[in-house]
N, C-alpha and C positions, 0 to 999 in steps of 0.2 A: 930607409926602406923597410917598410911592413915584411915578415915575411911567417907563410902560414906550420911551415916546416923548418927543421935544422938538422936536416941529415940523421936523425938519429940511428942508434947502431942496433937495432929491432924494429921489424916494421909494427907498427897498430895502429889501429881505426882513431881515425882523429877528426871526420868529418863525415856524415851520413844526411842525400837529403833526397827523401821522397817526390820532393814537388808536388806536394798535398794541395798547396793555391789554397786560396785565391790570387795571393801575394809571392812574391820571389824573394827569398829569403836577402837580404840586406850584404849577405858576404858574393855575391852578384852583381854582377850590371848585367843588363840586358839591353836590347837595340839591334839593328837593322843596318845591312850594308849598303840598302840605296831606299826609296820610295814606290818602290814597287807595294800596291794593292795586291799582288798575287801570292803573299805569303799572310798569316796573320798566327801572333806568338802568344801565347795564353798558360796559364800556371791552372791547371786541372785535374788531381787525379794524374797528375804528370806533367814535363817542359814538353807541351804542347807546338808542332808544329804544323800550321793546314795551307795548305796549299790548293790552291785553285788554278782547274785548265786557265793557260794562258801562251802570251808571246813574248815575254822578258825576263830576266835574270830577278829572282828575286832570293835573298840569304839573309839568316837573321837569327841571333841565339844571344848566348849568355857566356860571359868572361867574370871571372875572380876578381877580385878589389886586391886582394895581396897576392905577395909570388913566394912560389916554391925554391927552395932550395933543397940540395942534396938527392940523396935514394928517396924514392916513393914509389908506389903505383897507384893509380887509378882504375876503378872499374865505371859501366854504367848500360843498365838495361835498357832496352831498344825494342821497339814494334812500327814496324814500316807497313803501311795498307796497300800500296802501290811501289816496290822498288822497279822501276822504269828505268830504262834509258833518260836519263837528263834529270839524274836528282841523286842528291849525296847527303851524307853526313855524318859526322867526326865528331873524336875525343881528340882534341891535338897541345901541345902546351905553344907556345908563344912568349914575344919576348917585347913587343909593341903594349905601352902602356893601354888600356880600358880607357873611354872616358869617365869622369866623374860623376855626373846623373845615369840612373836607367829608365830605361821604358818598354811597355811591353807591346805598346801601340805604335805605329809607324810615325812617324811625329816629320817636322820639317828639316830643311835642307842641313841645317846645323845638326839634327841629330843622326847622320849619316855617316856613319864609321866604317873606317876598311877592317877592325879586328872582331867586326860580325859578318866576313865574308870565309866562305866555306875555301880551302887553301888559299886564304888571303895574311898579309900582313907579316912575309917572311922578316924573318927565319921560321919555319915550324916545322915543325913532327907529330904527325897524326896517325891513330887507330882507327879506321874506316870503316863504314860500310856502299862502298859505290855501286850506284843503279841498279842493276837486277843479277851483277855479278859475283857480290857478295861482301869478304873481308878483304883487309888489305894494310899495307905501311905508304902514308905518303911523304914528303920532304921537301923542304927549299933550302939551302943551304944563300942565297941570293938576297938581294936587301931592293931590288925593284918594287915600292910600293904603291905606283898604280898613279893614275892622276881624276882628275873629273873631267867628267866631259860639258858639251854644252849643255845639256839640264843642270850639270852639275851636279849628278848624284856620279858616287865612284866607280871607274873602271879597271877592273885589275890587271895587274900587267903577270903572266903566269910563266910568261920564259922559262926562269929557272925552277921551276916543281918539276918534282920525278915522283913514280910511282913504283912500288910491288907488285907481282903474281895475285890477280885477284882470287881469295878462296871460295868453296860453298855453293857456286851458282853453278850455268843460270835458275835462277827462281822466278818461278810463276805463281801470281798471286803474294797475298799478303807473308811476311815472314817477321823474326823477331830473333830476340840473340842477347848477347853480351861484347860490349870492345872493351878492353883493358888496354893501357898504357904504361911502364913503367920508365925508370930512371936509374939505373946502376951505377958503379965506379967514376961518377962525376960525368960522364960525357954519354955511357951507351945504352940507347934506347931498343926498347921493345915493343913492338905492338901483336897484340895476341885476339883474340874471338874464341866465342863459344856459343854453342845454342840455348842449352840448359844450366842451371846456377848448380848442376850435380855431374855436368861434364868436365872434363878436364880441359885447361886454355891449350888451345893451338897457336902457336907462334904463325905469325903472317908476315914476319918480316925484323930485322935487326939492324941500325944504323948505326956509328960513330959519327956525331955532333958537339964538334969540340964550342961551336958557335951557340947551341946549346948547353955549354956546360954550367953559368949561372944562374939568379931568381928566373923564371918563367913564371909564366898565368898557364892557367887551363879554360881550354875554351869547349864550350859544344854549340856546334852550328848546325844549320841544314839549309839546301839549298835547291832549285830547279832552274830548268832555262831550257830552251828550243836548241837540240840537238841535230843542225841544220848538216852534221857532214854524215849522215846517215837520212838526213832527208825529209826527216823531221821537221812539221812546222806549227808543232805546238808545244809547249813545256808542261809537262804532265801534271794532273790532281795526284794531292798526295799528302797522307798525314805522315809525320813521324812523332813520336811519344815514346820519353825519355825517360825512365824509373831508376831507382833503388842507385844513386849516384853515388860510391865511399871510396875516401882517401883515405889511404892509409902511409906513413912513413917510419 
C-alpha cells in the first residue's frame, strides 16, 4: 500500500494544490455518486462545484490515490454562493478504496461510486460546512454501504452518521471560510473552521476513531438534494469552489 504520510514527528507542508485547472492534478480521482445532471465538476480557478435547481440527489468530488497514515492535518478554502437548506460539503478522510480512473464529467453507470457521496462510504470523519448553518464534525462509525437502486445509480444507507453542534450560522446569502481536519495520537480527530486564513481555527467538534486509526484517503465532496421534511420541493442552485488545499504531516 502507497502511503502519502508516515507519521512524522513535526508537522510540514508536504502537499499544496490550488486547483488552477484545467486538469486535476493525477494525485486525485475524481467522480460522481450517481448520474445526476444536476451537479457538474470542473477544475477552474478552483475544484469547481455547480449545481443547478432541481429534484434529485446529486454528490460528486475528488478522493486521493494514496492513504495517510499517522498525525496530519488538512486545511482547504471554501466559497458557497448559495448555502441553503439541502446542500453540504466536506473535508472527511475515509477508508473505502477510490476507483482507479477519474473523471470530471458524469460518465456511465460503471463510473458511479459511493466514495463521491457527501457522508457516504463509512467509516468517516468529516470537517463540514452544512446548508446555511454553518461548521460542524460529522461521523460514522458503521460499515452500511448503501446498495443501488432500480436505475442503478447508488443509494446510501445513512443509519449510522452522527453529527456536531452546527457553528457560524444561520447565513444569508453567499459565504466562505476555511475547514481543517486533523489526526493526532493515532486515533483522535479534530475538525476545526475559520473565516479568514488570519483567524484563529475554532474547534467544531473532537471524536475518538479507533476504526479510523489506520491508511485513510481524504475526500472533498459536495452535494444537494430536495429537503422534502421541511417541505421542500426542490434541491437548490449552488456553486461551491474549493482553493488553497495543503497537507501537512
Amino acid at each position: 500500500m502507497s502511503h502519502l504520510a508516515q507519521g512524522l514527528t513535526s508537522m510540514e507542508r508536504i502537499w499544496e494544490d490550488d486547483f488552477c485547472g484545467p486538469d486535476l492534478d493525477p494525485r486525485w480521482v475524481g467522480g460522481y455518486f450517481n448520474r445526476s445532471n444536476e451537479v457538474d465538476m470542473s477544475v477552474r480557478d478552483g475544484l469547481r462545484f455547480s449545481f443547478v435547481e432541481g429534484i434529485e440527489y446529486a454528490s460528486a468530488g475528488v478522493v486521493t490515490r494514496e492513504t495517510l497514515v499517522g498525525d496530519f492535518e488538512v486545511e482547504v478554502h471554501f466559497s458557497v454562493s448559495n448555502p441553503a437548506q439541502g446542500c453540504t460539503f466536506e473535508l472527511a478522510a475515509i477508508q473505502v478504496t477510490p476507483p482507479a480512473t477519474r473523471t470530471l464529467r458524469p460518465g456511465a453507470l460503471d463510473d458511479a461510486y459511493r466514495v463521491f457521496n457527501v457522508h457516504g462510504a463509512p467509516p468517516y470523519v468529516s470537517s463540514e460546512f452544512d446548508e446555511n448553518d454553518g461548521w460542524r464534525i460529522g461521523w460514522s462509525l458503521g460499515d452500511r454501504q448503501g446498495g443501488r437502486n432500480a436505475r442503478g445509480d447508488w443509494v446510501a444507507d445513512n443509519t449510522d452518521n452522527r453529527y456536531g453542534r452546527s457553528t457560524g450560522g444561520p447565513f444569508v446569502g453567499s459565504a466562505q471560510g476555511w475547514l481543517r481536519l486533523s489526526r493526532t495520537g493515532v486515533d483522535l480527530w479534530m475538525a476545526s473552521g475559520r473565516v479568514l486564513e488570519t483567524d484563529p481555527w475554532s474547534p467544531t467538534g473532537k471524536k475518538l476513531m479507533d476504526r479510523l486509526a489506520g491508511p485513510v484517503y481524504l475526500r472533498l465532496v459536495a452535494k444537494h438534494w430536495v429537503k422534502r421534511r421541511i417541505g421542500a420541493r426542490v434541491a437548490p442552485a449552488n456553486e461551491v469552489v474549493l482553493t488553497h488545499f495543503r497537507l501537512s504531516a
